[in-house]
C-alpha positions in Angstrom: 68.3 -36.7 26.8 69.5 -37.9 30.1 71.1 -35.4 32.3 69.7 -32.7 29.9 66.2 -33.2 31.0 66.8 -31.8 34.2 68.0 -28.7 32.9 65.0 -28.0 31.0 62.6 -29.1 33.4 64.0 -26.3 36.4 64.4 -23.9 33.2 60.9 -23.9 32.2 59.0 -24.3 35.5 56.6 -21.6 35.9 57.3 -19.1 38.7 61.1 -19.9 39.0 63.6 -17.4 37.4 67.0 -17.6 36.2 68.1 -15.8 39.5 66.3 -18.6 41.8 67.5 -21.3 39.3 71.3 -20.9 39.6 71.4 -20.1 43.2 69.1 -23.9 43.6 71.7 -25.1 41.2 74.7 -23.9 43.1 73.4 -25.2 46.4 72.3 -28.9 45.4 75.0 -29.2 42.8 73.4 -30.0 39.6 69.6 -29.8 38.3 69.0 -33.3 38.9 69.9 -33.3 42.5 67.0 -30.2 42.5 64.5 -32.1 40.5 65.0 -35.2 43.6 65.3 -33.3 46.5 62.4 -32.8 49.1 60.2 -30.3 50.2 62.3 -29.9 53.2 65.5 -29.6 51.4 63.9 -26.5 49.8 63.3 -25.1 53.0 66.4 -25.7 54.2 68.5 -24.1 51.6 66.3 -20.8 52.5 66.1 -20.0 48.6 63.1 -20.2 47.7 59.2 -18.5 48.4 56.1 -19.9 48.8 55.1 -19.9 45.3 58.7 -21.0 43.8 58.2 -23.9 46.5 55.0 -24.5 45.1 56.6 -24.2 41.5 58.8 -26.8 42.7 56.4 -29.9 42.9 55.5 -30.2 39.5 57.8 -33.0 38.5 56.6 -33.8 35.2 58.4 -33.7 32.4 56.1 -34.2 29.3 56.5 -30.3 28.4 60.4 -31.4 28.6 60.1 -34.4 25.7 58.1 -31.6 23.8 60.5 -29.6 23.9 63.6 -31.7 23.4 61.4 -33.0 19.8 60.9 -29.8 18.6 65.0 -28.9 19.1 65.9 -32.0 17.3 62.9 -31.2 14.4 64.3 -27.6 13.9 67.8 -28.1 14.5 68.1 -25.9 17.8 71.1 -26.2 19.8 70.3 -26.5 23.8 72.9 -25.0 25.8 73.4 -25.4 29.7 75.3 -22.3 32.1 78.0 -25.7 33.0 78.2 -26.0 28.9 82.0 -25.4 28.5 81.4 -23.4 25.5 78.3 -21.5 27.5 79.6 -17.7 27.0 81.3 -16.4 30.8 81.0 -12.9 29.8 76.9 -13.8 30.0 77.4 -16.5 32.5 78.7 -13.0 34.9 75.8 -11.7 34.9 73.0 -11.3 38.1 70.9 -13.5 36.1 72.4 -15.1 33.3 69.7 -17.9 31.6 70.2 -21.5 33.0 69.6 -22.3 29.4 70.4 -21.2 26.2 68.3 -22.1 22.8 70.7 -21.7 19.8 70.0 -21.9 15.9 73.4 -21.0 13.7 76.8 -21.0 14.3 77.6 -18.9 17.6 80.9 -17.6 17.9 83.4 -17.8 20.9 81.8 -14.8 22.0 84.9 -14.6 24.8 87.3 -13.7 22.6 85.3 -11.5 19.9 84.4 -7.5 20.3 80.4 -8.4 20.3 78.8 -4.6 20.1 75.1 -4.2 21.0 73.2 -2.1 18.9 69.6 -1.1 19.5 67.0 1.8 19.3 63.1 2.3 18.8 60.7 0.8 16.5 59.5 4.2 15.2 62.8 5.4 14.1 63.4 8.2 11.6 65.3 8.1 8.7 68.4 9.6 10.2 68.0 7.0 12.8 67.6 4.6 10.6 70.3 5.6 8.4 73.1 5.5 11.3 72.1 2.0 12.6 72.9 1.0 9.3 76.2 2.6 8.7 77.7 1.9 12.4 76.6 -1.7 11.9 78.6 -2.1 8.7 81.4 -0.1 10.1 81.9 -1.9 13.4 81.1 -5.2 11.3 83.6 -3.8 8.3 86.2 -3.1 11.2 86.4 -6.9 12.8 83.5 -6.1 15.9 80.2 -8.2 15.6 76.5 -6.9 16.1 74.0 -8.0 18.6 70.4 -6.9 18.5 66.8 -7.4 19.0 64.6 -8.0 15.8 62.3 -6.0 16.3 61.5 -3.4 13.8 63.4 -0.4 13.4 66.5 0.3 14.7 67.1 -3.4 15.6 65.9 -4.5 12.2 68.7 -1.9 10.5 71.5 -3.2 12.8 71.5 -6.5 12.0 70.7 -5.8 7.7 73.8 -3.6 7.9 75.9 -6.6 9.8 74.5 -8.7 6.7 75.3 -6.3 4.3 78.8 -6.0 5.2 79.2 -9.8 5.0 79.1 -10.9 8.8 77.8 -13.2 11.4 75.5 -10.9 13.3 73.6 -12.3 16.4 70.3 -11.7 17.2 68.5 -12.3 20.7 64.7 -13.3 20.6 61.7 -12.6 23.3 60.3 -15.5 21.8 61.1 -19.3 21.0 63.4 -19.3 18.4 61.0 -20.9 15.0 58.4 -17.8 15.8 58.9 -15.3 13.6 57.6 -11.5 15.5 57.5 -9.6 13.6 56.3 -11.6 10.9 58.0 -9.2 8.2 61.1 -9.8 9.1 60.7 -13.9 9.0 63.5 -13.8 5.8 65.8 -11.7 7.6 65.5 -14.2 10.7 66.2 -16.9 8.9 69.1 -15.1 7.1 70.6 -14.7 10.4 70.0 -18.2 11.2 72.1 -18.9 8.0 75.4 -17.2 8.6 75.2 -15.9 12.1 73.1 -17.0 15.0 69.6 -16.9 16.6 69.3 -16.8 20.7 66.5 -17.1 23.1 66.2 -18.5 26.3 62.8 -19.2 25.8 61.7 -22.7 24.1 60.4 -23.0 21.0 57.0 -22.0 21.0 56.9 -19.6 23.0 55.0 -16.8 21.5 55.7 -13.3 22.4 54.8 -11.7 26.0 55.5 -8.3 27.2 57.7 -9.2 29.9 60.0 -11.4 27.7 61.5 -8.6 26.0 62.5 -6.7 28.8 64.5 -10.0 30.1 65.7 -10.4 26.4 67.2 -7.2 26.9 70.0 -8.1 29.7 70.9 -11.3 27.6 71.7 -8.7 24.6 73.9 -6.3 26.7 75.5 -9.5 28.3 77.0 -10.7 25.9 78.4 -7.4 24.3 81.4 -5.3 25.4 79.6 -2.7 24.9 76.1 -1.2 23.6 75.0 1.2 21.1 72.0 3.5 21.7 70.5 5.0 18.7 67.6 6.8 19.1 65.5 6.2 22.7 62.4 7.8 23.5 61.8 8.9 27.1 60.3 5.6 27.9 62.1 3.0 25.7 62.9 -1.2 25.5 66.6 0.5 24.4 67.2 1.8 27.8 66.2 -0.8 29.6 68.9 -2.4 27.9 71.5 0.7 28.1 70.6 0.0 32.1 71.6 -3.7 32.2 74.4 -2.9 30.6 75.4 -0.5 33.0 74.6 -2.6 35.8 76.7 -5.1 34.0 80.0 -2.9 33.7 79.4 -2.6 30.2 80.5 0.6 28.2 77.3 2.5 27.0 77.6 4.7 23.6 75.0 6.9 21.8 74.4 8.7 18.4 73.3 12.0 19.2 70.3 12.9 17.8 68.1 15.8 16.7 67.0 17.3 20.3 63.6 18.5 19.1 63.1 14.8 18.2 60.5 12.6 20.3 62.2 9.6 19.6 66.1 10.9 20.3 64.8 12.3 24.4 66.0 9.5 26.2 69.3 8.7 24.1 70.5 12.1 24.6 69.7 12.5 28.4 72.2 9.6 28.6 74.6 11.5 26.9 73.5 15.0 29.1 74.1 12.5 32.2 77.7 11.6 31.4 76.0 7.9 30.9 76.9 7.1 27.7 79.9 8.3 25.1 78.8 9.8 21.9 80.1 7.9 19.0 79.3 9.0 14.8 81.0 6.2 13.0 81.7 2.4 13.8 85.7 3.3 14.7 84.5 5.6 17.6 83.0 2.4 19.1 86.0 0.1 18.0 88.7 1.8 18.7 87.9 1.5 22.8 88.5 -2.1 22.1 91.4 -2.2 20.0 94.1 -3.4 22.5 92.1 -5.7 23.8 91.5 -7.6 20.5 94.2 -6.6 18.7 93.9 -9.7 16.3 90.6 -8.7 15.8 89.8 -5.2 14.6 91.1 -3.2 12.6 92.0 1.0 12.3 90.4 3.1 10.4 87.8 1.2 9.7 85.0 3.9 9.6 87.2 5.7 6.7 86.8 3.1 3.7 83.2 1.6 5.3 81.6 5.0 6.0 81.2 6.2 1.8 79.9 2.6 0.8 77.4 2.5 3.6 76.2 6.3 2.5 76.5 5.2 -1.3 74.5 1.7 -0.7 71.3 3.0 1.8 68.4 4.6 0.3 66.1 5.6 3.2 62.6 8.1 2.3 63.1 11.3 3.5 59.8 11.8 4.1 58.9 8.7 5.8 59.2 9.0 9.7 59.5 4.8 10.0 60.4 3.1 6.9 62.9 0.2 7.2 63.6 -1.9 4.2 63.3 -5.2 5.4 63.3 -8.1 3.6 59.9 -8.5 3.8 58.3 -12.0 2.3 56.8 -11.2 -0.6 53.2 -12.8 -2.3 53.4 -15.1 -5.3 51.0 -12.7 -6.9 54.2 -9.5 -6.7 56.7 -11.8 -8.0 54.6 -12.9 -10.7 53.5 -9.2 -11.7 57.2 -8.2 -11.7 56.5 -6.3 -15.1 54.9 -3.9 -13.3 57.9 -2.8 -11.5 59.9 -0.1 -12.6 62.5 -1.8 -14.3 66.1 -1.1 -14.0 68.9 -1.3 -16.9 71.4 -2.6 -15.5 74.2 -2.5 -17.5 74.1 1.2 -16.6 73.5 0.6 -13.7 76.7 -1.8 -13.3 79.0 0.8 -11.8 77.6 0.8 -9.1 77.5 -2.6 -8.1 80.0 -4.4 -5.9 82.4 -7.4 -6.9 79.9 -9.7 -5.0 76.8 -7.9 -6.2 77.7 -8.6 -10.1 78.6 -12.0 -9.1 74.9 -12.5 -7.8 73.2 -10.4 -10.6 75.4 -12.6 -13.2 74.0 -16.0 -11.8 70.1 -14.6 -11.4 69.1 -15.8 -14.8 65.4 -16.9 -14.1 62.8 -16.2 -11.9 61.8 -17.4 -8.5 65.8 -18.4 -8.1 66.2 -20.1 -4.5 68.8 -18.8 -2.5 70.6 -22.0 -2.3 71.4 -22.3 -6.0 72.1 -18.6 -6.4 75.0 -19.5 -3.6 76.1 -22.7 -5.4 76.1 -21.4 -8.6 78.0 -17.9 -7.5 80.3 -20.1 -5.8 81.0 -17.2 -2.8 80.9 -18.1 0.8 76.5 -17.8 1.9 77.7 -14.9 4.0 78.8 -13.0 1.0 75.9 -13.7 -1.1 73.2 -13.0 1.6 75.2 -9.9 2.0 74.5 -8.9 -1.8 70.9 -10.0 -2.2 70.0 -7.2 0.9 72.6 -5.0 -0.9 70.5 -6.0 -4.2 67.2 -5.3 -2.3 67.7 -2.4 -0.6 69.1 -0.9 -4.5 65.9 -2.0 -6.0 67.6 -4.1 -8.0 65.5 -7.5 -6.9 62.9 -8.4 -5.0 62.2 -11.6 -2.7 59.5 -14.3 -2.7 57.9 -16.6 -0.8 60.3 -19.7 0.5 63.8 -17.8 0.2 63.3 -16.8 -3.4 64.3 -14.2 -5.4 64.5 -12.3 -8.6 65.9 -10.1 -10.5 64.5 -6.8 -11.8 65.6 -6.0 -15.4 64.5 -4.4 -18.3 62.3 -6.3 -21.6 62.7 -3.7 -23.4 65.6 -4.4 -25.6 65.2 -1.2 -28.1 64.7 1.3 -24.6 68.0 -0.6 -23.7 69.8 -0.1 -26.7 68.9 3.1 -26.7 70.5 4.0 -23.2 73.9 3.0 -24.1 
């Protein structure tokens, strides 16, 4: 742990915030030379208040050994800002975190077109709808998503990232092995799988109001740019479309319907010249094109935008339905029958290559993901891809532990009688 303690010791004192920690860490030189110094090298550096002085003299570290055990347990990645690897677009910030927590494979978010897409939790369907299709667009055309996973418009971002096979990121309010909300603790974990989870907050921590507010600026940090779909008057989303203007970053939004509650605040940033309005994942892409030339590419929205259409089924008369991957009892999987079943050799024209390699491997019940992937032999990406694509069809349904099954018809003669 060595040098490492330090970090985590300033990072996790209550009362001192990111802003207070990296100027103390810039004026002493490293964490450690802050966790040694004296009272009146505090006061001299003329940093800190009373209370963050008082902060200051707790110099234990037993909450630091906690936490280093429960990284190693859960396989959480710390990161420190002097990390080599520790992202400069975030590290630019006012207040970037002193520490990072990381689960998953984070990209070199320098050199990709990361695009922050975000919205309310009582979304409509259009809303919904949107999220989904400018995520796999932007995804389909070479950009990857950031978000929240909160429910909603966050929660639809990051399925349609999934859905068109990529490496979305999301950014937590809490430590990184809470799952909030708890429906979406399969899609966490998904994400955890291909992509990568992000919190500045140990694990642990359980959610507060005032984390997610401070979750918000690590979002727009990272990305080149941020998505606004649907924001009510008085909305998490434009907290974050804030930050990110504070941060120099380019702000879009979807317009939405303008008798809509939940589209007020979105589209006075578009009334206040604040924000560009974008209705496909190449509006967004295309202001990023020369400078990632490698990695996006034209026209994206025109071949992504009819799949994404064709593959979303969202209730029209439901004001806030998101089809999650929610974790499903023991008792639903095992009452599958009672489903309405689907004949799927019908049904096989619409399927994707990927899809039919899933469906074809899905011969018994309860299936864990990890065999479905081995026995598929596709890259986890692709196949996590398919099972939401699967799900969000009707075409199987998930069970406790990262199970899933299949929904097809027993009735051979009904069957038969189909083709």
């Amino acid at each position: 742990m060595s040098v490492l303690k330090y970090w985590l010791w300033l990072s996790t004192l209550h009362g001192i915030g990111p802003r207070t920690a990296n100027k103390l860490i810039d004026y002493f030189g490293s964490p450690k030379s802050v966790y040694f110094a004296r009272d009146k090298h505090y006061l001299e550096s003329g940093i800190c208040e009373k209370s963050e002085l008082d902060a200051l003299e707790n110099k234990s570290l037993d909450k630091v050994s906690r936490i280093w055990r429960d990284c190693d347990e859960l396989d959480i990645r710390i990161m420190t800002i002097h990390d080599a690897d520790y992202p400069q677009r975030l590290a630019n910030i006012y207040d970037p975190p002193v520490v990072l927590y990381i689960k998953g494979r984070l990209p070199v978010i320098d050199e990709e077109a990361v695009i922050a897409m975000v919205g309310t939790r009582g979304a409509t369907p259009y809303g919904l709808r949107a999220t989904e299709r400018l995520a796999y667009e932007v995804t389909r055309g070479g950009g990857i998503i950031v978000s929240g996973l909160a429910e909603g418009i966050d929660t639809m971002a990051i399925m349609g990232a999934l859905r068109a096979g990529g490496r979305p990121l999301a950014v937590l309010g809490t430590g990184i092995d809470i799952y909030y909300p708890s429906k979406n603790r399969l899609l966490q974990e998904d994400v955890a799988r291909v992509g990568a989870l992000i919190s500045e907050y140990p694990p642990g921590t359980m959610p507060a109001r005032t984390n997610f507010p401070a979750r918000n600026r690590i979002i727009s940090g990272l990305s080149v740019g941020v998505t606004v779909v649907e924001a009510p008057e008085k909305s998490g989303a434009l907290i974050t479309a804030a930050r990110a203007l504070e941060q120099g970053r380019d702000v879009f939004v979807v317009p939405g319907n303008i008798d809509s509650p939940a589209c007020k605040g979105s589209n006075e940033l578009l009334k206040d010249n604040c924000a560009l309005a974008v209705t496909s994942g190449y509006d967004i892409l295309r202001e990023y094109e020369a400078a990632y030339p490698q990695k996006l590419k034209s026209g994206a929205e025109n071949s992504s935008a009819k799949a994404a259409d064709k593959a979303l089924k969202v209730p029209e008369n439901t004001a806030s339905a998101v089809p999650v991957l929610q974790e499903s009892t023991e008792k639903v999987v095992d009452n599958a029958e009672e489903l309405e079943y689907i004949d799927l050799k019908e049904q096989l024209k619409n399927l994707s290559e990927d899809e039919l390699s899933v469906v074809s491997v899905m011969t018994e019940r309860d299936m864990h993901i990890d065999d479905i992937i081995d026995l598929s032999g596709r890259e986890p990406s692709r196949v996590l891809s398919a099972l939401t694509s699967l799900e969000i069809k009707g075409y199987a349904v998930s069970g406790r532990g990262r199970r899933y099954t299949l929904i097809v018809s027993k009735d051979k003669d009904k069957s038969e009688s189909k083709k």
